[in-house]
PLY file of the C-alpha trace (Angstrom):
ply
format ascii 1.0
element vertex 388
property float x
property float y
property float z
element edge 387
property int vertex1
property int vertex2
end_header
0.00 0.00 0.00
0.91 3.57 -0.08
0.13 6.33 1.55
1.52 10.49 0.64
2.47 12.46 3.48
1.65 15.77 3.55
5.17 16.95 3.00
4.56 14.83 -0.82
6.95 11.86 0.30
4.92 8.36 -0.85
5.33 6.40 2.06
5.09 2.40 1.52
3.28 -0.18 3.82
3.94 -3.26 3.46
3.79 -6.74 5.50
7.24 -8.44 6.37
7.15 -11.92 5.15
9.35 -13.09 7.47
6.31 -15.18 9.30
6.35 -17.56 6.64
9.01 -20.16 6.73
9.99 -20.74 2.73
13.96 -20.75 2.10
13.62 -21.04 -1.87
12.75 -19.70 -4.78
9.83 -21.58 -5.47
8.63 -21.30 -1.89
8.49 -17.42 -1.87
6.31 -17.76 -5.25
4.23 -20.11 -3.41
3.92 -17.40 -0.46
2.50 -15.19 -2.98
-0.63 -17.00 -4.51
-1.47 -18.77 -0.57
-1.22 -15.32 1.39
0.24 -12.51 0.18
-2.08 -11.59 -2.90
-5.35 -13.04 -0.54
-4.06 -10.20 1.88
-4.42 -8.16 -0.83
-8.02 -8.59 -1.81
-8.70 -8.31 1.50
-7.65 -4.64 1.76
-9.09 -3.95 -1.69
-5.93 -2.66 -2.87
-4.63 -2.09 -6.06
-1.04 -2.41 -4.82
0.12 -4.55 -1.53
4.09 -4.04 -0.43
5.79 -6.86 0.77
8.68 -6.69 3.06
9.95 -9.81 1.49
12.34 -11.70 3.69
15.06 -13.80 1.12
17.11 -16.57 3.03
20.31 -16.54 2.69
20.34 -19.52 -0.21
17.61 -17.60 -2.17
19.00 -14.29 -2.00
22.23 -15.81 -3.78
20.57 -17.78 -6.30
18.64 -14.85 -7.22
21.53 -12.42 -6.96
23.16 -14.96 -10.04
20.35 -15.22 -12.19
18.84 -12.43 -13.83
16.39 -14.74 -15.10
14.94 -16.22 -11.82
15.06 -12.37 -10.25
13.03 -11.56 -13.05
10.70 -14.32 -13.03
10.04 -12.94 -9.32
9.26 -9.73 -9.81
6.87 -10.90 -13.01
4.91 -12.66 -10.48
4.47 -9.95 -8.12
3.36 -7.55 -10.29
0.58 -10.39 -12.15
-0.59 -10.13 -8.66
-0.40 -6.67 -7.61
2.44 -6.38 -5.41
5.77 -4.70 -5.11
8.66 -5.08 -3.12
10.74 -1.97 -1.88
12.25 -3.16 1.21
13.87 -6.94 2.33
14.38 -8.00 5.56
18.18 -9.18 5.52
17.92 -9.90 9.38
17.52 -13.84 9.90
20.35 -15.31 7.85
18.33 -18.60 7.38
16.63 -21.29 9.37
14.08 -18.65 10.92
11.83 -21.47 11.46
13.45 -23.72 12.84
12.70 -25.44 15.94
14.78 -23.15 18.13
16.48 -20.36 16.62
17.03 -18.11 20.08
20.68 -16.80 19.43
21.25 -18.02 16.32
19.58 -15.08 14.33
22.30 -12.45 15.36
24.88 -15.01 13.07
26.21 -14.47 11.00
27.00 -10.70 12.45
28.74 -7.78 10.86
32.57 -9.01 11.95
32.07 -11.77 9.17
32.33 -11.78 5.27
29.17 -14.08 5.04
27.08 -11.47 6.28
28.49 -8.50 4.01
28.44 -10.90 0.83
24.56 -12.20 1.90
23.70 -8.43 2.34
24.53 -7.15 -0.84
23.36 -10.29 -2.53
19.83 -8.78 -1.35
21.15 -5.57 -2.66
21.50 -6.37 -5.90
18.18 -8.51 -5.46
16.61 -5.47 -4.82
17.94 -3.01 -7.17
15.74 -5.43 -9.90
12.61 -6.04 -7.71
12.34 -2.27 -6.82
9.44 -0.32 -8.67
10.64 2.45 -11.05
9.00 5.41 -9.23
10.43 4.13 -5.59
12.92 6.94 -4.46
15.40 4.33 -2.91
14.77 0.86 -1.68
15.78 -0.44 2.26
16.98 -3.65 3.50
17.33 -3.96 7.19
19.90 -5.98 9.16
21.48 -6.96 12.77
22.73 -4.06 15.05
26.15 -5.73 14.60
25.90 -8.49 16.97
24.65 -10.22 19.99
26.79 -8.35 23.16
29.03 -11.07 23.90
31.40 -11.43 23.23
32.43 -8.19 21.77
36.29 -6.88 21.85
37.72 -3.76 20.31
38.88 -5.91 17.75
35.49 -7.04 16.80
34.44 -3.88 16.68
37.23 -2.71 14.13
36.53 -5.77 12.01
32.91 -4.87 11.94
33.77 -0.94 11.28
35.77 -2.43 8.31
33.05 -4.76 6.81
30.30 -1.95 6.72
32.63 0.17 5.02
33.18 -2.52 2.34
29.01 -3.14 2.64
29.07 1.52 1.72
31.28 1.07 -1.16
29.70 -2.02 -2.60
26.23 -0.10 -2.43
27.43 2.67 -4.07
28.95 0.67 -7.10
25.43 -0.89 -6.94
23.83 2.84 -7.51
26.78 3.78 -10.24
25.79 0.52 -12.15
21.84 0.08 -12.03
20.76 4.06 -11.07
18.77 2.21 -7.96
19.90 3.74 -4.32
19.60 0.53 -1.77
20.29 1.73 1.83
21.08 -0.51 4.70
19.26 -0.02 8.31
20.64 -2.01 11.12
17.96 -2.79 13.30
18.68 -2.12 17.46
17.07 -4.79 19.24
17.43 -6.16 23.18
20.45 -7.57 23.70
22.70 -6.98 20.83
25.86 -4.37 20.50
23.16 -1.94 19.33
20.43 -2.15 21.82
19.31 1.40 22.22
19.38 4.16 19.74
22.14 5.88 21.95
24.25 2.63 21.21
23.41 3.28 17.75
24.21 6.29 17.97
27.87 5.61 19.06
28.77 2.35 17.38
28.03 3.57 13.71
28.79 7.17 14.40
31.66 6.62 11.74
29.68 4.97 8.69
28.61 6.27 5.57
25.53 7.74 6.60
24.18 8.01 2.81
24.29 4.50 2.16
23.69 3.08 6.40
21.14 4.16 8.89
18.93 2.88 11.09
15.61 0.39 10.68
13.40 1.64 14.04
11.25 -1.28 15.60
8.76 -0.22 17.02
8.54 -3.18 19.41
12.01 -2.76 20.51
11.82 0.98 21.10
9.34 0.24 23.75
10.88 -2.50 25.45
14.03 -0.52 25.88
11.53 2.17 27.53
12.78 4.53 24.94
10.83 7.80 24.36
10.55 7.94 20.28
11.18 11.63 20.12
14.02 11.89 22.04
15.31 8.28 20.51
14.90 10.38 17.00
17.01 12.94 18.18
20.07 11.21 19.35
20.01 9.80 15.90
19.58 13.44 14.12
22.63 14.46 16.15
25.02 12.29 14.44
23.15 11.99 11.21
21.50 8.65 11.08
19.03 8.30 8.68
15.75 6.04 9.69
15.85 4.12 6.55
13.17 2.16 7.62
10.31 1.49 10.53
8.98 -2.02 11.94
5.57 -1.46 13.06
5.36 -4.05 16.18
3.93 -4.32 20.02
5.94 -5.60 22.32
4.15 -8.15 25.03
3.40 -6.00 28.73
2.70 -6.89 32.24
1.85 -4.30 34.03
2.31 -5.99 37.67
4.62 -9.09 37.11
4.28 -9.91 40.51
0.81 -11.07 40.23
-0.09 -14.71 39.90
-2.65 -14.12 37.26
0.07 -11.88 35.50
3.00 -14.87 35.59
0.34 -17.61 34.88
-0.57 -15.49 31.68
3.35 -14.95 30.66
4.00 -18.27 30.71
2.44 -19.20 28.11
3.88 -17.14 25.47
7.22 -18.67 26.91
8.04 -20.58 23.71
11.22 -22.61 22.59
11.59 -20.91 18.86
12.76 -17.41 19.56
14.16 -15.43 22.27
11.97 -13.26 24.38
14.25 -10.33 26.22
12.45 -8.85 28.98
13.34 -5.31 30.29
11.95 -4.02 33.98
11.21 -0.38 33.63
13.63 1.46 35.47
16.74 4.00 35.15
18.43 2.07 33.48
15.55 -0.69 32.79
16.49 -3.83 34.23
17.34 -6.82 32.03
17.62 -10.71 31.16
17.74 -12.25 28.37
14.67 -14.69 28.08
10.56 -14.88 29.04
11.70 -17.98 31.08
14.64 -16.43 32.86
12.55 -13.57 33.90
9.67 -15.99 35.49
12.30 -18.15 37.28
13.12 -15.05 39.19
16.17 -13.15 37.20
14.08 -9.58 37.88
12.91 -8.47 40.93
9.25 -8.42 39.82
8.43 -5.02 41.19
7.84 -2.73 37.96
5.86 -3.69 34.51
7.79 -5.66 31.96
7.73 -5.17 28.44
8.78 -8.63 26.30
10.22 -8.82 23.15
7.28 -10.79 21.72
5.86 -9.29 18.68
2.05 -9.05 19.68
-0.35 -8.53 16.31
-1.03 -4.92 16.57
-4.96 -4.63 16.52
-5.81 -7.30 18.92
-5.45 -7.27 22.85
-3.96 -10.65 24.33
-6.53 -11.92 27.60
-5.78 -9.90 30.09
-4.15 -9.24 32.52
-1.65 -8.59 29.76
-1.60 -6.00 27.37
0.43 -4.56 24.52
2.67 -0.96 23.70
0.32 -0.43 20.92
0.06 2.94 22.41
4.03 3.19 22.36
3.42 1.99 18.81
0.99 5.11 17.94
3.15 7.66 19.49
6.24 6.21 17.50
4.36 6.46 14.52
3.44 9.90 15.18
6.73 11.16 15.75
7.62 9.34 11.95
4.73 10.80 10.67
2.87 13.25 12.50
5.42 16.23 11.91
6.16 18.81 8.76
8.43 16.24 7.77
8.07 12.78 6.86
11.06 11.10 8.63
11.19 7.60 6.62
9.61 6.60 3.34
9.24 2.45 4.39
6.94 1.15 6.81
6.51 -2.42 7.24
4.50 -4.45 9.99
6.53 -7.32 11.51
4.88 -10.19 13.48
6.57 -12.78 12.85
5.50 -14.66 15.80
1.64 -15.47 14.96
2.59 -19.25 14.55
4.05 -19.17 18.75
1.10 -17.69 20.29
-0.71 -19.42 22.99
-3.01 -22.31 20.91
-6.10 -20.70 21.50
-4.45 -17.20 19.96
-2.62 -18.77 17.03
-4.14 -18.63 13.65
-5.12 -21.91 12.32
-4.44 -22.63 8.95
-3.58 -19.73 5.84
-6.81 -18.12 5.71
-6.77 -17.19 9.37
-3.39 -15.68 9.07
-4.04 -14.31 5.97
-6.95 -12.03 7.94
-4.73 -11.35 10.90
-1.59 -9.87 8.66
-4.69 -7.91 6.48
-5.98 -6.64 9.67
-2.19 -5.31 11.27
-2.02 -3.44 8.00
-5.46 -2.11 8.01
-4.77 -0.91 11.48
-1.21 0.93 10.66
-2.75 2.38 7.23
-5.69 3.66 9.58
-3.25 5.31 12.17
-1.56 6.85 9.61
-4.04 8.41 7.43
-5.14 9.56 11.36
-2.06 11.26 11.51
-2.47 13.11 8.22
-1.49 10.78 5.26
-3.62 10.16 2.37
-3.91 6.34 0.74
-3.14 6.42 -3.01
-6.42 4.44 -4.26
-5.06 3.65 -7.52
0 1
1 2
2 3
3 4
4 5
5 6
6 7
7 8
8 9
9 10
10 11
11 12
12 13
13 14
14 15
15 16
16 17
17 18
18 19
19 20
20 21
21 22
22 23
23 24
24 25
25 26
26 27
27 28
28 29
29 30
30 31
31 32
32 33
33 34
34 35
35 36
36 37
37 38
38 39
39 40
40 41
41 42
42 43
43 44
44 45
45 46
46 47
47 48
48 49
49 50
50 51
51 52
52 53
53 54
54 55
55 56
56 57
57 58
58 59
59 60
60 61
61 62
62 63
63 64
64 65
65 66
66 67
67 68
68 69
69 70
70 71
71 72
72 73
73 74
74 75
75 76
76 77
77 78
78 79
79 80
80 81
81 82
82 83
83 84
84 85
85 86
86 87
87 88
88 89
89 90
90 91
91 92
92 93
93 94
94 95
95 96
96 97
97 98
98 99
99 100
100 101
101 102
102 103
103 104
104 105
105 106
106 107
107 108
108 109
109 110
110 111
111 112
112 113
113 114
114 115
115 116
116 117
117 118
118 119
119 120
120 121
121 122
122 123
123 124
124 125
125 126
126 127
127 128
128 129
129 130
130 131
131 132
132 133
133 134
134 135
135 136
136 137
137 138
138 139
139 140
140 141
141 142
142 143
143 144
144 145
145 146
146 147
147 148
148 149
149 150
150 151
151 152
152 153
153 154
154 155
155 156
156 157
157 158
158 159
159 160
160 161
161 162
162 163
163 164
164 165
165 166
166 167
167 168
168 169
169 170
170 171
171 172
172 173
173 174
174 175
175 176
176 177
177 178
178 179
179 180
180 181
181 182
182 183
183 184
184 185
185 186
186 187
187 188
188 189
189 190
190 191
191 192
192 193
193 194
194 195
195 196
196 197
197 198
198 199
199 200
200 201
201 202
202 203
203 204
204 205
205 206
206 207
207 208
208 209
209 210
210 211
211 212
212 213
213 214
214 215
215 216
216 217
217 218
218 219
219 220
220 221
221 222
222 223
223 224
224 225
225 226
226 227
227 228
228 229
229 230
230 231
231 232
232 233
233 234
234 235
235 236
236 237
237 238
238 239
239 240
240 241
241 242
242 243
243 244
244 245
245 246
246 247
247 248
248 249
249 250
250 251
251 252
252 253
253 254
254 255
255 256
256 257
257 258
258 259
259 260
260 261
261 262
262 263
263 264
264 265
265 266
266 267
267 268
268 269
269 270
270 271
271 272
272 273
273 274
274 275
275 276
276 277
277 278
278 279
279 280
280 281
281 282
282 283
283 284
284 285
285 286
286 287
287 288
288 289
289 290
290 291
291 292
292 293
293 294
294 295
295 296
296 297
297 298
298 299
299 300
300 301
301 302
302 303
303 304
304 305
305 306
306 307
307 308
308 309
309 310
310 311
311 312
312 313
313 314
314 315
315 316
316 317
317 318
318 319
319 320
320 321
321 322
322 323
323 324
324 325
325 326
326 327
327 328
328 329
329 330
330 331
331 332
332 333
333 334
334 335
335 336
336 337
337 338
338 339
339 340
340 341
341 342
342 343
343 344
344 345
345 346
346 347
347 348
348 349
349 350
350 351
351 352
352 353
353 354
354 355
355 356
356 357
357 358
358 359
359 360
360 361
361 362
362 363
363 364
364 365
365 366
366 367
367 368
368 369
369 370
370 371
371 372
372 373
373 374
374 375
375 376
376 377
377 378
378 379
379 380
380 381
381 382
382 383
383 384
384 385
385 386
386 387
């Protein structure tokens, strides 16, 4: 979908697809026809975006075959969709049976990552519509924290400066600008935007910036404006937003509260949990934090991507209002401060049973209603939806 911002800047929505599980070329087609073009009819849209996650064996295969790229995008535009961002996070195996740490490798100290990265790149540059200003692929804030060594950190300084120049051949060869948003999430080397801030104060800030999850933001209790301001003051572009809630207990010392948490406690993907305080207090997993690793005494916010127009039973809740004020500080201003906007629950298929979707035509409604919900925030906030 798309949306014009006051200031004229077309903004894209799209869906990340991410929360399906193909690893192949002829699995992402098969995405397409069983839930991305359902999704949408279901909006009754001319155009849906996809934020089209490529594993790492795809992206390469594509990356060397101009004919299977363009056999790709020929089948999203038969069915009316277009791709102007990739989410380059999850390296592959994101559905695996437990994937916990193992999403963070490879990380930005390693070769592997750089060549997988501008594989989607060059991937991109193809798929990207003609009339898209630039196109965004989003990636890990480095690493996960440990270990990390000042010699780690120069490798990784090193490899994103290779990752600039290589997307700036890409731009001198094909015309298309690809930037590169590494995404600061609970945990990692770039947690906070501060840390984001200071570890990539020294890249090339026309070709790397930041992607901005939502659901992070808030369970790093970080105020958007002023997170948007620390990354003004040394440049960083927001070359992309994640609209996501984050999981919230309001009193984690209740019994009803813990007896509710436990059941998103799930083996597939880690769940960091921050206590609000100055500085929040951490650990690293839902199951760590039940067994007694925080004190219990403030609300907790979980990295578990909640869908974004429906309330889990309470006594839990969501930062969908954290979500609404991030938008708003994207959005609601003279300025439009990104141009890509994609939702990002990946986690519909590890909700509690009763709360999971069951089978494609349930999900397909839930991922049709999350963007029906952000396209109705932001048109709220002053956007208009191109109709045609």
């Amino acid at each position: 979908m798309r949306l014009i911002h006051p200031d004229g800047t077309v903004v894209h929505l799209a869906y990340c697809t991410n929360v399906h599980p193909a690893e192949d070329l002829d699995g992402v087609l098969a995405q397409l026809a069983r839930y991305a073009e359902p999704v949408r009819e279901r909006l009754d849209v001319p155009v849906l975006g996809l934020g089209l996650w490529l594993a790492r064996d795809a992206a390469a295969a594509l990356a060397a075959d101009d004919g299977a790229v363009g056999r790709l995008r020929r089948e999203l535009t038969a069915r009316g969709l277009e791709v102007v961002t990739l989410n380059g996070f999850p390296y592959r195996g994101f559905h695996d049976p437990v994937v916990k740490h193992a999403v963070y490798r490879p990380d930005w100290t390693t070769s592997d990552r750089l060549h997988y990265t501008l594989d989607l790149a060059r991937v991109l540059a193809v798929l990207l519509p003609e009339d898209a200003v630039y196109g965004s692929v989003s990636t890990v804030p480095l690493a996960w924290r440990t270990p990390w060594t000042a010699a780690q950190a120069d490798d990784a300084a090193r490899t994103l400066d290779t990752l600039a120049d290589g997307l700036a051949a890409l731009t001198a060869g094909t015309g298309r600008t690809i930037k590169v948003g590494l995404e600061p999430e609970p945990g990692c080397v770039v947690e906070t935007t501060a840390q984001a801030a200071s570890h990539l104060a020294r890249v090339d800030t026309s070709r790397i910036g930041v992607c901005l999850d939502a659901c992070h933001l808030a369970v790093g209790f970080e105020e958007p404006a002023a997170a948007l301001a620390r990354l003004d003051a040394v440049g960083l572009e927001v070359v992309k937003t994640q609209a996501s809630c984050a999981l919230q207990a309001r009193d984690p010392s209740d019994p009803a509260t813990r007896q509710a948490l436990a059941a998103f406690a799930e083996p597939r993907f880690l769940h960091q949990v921050r206590e609000r305080g100055a500085p929040p207090r951490a650990v690293d997993d839902l199951d760590a934090a039940l067994a007694g690793a925080l004190p219990g005494r403030d609300p907790w916010r979980v990295h578990f991507h909640a869908p974004l127009h429906a309330d889990p039973e309470p006594p839990l809740t969501t930062t969908r209002p954290e979500l609404e004020v991030t938008l708003a500080a994207l959005f609601g201003t003279d300025t439009a401060r990104t141009a890509h906007v994609e939702t990002e629950t990946y986690t519909w298929g590890v909700l509690p049973e009763e709360r999971r979707p069951q089978g494609p035509t349930a999900l397909a409604d839930g991922i049709a209603a999350e963007l029906a919900f952000t396209r109705d925030h932001l048109i709220s906030l002053g956007l208009k939806e191109v109709t045609s």
